[in-house]
C-alpha positions as CSV (number, residue, x, y, z in Angstrom):
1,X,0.0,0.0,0.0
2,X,2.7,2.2,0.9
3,X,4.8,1.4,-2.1
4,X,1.1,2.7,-4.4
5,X,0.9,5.9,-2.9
6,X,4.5,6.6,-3.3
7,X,4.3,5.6,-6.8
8,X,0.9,7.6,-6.9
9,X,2.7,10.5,-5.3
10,X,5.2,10.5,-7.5
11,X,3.2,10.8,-10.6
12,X,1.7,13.0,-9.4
13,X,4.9,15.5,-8.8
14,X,5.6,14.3,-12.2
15,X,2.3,15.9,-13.8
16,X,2.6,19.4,-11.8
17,X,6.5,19.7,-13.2
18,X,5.2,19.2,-16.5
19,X,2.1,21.5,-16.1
20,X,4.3,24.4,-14.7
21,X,6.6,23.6,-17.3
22,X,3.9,24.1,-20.0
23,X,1.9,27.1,-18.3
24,X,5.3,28.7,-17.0
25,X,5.9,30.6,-20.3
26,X,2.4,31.3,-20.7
27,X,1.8,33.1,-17.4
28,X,5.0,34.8,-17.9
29,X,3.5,36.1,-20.9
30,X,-0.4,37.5,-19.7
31,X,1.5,40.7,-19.6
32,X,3.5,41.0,-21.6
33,X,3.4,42.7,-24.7
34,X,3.0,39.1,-27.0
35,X,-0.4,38.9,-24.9
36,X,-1.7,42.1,-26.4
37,X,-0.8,40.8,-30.1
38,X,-2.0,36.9,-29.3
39,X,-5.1,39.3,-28.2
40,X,-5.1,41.5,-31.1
41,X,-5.4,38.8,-33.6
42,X,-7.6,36.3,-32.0
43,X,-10.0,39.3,-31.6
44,X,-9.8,39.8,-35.4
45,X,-10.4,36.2,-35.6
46,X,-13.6,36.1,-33.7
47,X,-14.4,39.3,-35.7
48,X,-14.6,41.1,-32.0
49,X,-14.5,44.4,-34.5
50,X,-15.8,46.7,-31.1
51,X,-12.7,45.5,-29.0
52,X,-10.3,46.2,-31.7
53,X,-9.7,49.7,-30.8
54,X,-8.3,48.9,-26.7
55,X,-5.5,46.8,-28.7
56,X,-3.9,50.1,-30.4
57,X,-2.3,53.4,-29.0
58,X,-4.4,57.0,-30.0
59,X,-1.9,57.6,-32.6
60,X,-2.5,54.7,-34.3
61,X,-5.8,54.1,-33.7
62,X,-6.8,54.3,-37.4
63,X,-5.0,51.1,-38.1
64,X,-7.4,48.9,-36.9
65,X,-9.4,50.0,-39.9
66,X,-7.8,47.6,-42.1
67,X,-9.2,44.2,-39.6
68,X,-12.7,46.1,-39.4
69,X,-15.0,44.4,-41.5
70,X,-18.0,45.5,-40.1
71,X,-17.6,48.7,-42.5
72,X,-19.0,46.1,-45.2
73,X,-22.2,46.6,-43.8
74,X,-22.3,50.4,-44.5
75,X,-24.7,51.2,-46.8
76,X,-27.0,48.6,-46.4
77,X,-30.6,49.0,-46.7
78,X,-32.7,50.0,-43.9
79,X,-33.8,47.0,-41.7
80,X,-31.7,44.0,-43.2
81,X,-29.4,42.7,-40.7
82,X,-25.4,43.1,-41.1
83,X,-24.9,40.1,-39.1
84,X,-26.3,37.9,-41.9
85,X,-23.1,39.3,-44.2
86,X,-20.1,39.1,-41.2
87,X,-21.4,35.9,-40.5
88,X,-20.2,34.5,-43.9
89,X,-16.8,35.8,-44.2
90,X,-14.0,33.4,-42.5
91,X,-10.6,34.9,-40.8
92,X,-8.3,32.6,-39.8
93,X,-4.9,33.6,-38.0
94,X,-1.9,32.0,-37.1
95,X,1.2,32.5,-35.3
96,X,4.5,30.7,-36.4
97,X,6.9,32.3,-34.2
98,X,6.9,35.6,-31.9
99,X,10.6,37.2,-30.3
100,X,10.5,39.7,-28.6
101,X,13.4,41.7,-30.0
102,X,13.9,44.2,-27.3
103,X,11.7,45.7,-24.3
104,X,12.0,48.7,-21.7
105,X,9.4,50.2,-19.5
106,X,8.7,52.5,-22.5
107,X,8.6,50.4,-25.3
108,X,8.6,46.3,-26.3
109,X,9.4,45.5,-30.3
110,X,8.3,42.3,-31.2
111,X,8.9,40.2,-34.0
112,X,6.0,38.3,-35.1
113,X,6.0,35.3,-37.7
114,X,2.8,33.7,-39.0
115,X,-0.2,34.2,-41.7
116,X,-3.9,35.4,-42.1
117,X,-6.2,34.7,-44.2
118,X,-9.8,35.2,-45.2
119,X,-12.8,33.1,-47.1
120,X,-16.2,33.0,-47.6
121,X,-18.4,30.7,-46.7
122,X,-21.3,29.9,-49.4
123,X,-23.6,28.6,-46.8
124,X,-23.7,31.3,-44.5
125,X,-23.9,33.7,-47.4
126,X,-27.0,32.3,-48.3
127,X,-29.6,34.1,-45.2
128,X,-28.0,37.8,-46.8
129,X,-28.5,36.8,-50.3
130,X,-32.2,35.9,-49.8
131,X,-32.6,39.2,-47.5
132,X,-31.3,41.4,-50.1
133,X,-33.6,39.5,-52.9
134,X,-36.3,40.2,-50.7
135,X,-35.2,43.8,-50.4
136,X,-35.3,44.4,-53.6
137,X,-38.8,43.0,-54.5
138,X,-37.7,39.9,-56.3
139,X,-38.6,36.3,-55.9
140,X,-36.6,34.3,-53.8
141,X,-36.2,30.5,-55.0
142,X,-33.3,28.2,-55.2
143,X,-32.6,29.0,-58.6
144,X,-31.9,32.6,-57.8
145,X,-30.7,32.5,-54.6
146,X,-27.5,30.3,-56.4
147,X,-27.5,32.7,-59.2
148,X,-26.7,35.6,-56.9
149,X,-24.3,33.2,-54.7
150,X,-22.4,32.0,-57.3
151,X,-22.3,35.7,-58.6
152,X,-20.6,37.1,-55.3
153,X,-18.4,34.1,-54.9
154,X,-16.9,34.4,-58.7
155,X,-15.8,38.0,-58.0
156,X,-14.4,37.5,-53.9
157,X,-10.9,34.9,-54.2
158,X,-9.5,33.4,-51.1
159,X,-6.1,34.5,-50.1
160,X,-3.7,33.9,-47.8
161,X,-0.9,36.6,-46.2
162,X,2.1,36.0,-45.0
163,X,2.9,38.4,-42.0
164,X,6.5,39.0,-40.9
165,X,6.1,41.8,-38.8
166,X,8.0,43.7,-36.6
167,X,5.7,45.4,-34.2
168,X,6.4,48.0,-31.6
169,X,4.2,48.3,-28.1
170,X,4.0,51.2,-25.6
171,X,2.7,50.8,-22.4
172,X,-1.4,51.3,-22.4
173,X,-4.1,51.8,-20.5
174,X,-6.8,49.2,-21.3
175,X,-4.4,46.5,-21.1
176,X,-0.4,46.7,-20.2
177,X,0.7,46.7,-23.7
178,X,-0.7,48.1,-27.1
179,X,0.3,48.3,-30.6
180,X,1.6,51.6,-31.4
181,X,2.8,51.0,-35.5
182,X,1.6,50.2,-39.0
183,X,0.5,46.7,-39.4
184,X,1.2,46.6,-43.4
185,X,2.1,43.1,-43.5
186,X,-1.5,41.8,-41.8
187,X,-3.6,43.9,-43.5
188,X,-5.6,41.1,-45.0
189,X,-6.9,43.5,-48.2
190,X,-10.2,43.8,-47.1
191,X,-10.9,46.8,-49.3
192,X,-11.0,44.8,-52.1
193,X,-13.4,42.6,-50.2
194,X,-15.5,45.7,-49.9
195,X,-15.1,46.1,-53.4
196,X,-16.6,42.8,-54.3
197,X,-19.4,43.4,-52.0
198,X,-20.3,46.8,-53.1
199,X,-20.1,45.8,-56.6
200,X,-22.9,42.8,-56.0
201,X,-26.1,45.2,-56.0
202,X,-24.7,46.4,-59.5
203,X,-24.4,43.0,-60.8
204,X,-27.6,41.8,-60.0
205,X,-29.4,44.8,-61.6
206,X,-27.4,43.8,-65.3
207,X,-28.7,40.1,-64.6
208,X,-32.2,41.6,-64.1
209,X,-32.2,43.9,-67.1
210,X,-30.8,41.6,-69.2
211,X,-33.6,38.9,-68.6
């Protein structure tokens, strides 16, 4: 019996090293300034567009206007709702490596290594296509409902961008750290995303005239 519980004991032991071990860098990091960009870009992920702003300094505040795709939905006609459209599109981020290059009590610059990218999913595009047939007085079927999607989709291609970044962080006041520098290398273009969208209407009225 007392042999088991040593053996038990010792596993034990065994599993908090390994924990601590694993957490240790982790916990070292809630703080520091790799939290705010893990943040940052998990926020963008989740499409957290009202949070975005906590993650960047006043002076560059405007930067977070490249992640903010909820200016897609500006414009829109009275009463449909813009979650239906957000819904559909697909950001997915990921961090390959992070070093942080140098820190003070002033300033942390942090090299950052990974990708982002952005799709559409057909499915979910499908409640804003019928909304905005609806919208528009015409008949909503199958038929037109995959003429539209397959209209949207031909114009919007799925890319993928390589970020190699590095990025400076001054000490904030939401959080302890926040970005204070262009983020070129992540913007993940959607302005041309916008274009596609804004363009849509247009195309549908050509189909329409031309039946």
């Amino acid at each position: 019996m007392s042999h088991t519980r040593t053996r038990l004991a010792a596993i034990s032991a065994s599993l908090a090293l390994s924990l601590a071990l694993a957490s240790g860098p982790a916990a070292l990091a809630q703080d520091g300034p790799e939290a705010t960009i893990e943040g940052l870009l998990a926020a963008i992920e989740a499409k957290d567009f009202e949070a975005l702003p906590t993650f960047f300094c006043e002076e560059f505040a405007g930067a977070m206007g490249a992640f903010d795709l909820s200016a897609l939905t500006e414009g829109m006609p009275e009463g449909m709702d813009a979650s239906t459209l957000l819904d559909a599109f697909i950001i997915d981020t990921e961090i390959a490596s992070m070093e942080v290059l140098s820190q003070t009590d002033a300033e942390a610059i942090v090299q950052v290594e990974g990708s982002m990218s952005m799709d559409i999913n057909a499915e979910a595009m499908v409640p804003f296509i019928e909304a905005l047939l609806e919208m528009s007085g015409m008949e909503v079927t199958p038929e037109t409902v995959e003429m539209f999607s397959g209209l949207m989709m031909s114009e919007f291609e799925a890319e993928t961008t390589d970020i190699s970044e590095e990025i400076t962080l001054v000490p904030g006041e939401a959080m302890a750290w926040v970005v204070c520098s262009e983020l070129g290398a992540m913007d993940p273009g959607t302005d041309d995303a916008m274009a596609t969208e804004s363009s849509a209407p247009e195309a549908s009225d050509e189909v329409v005239e031309g039946e």
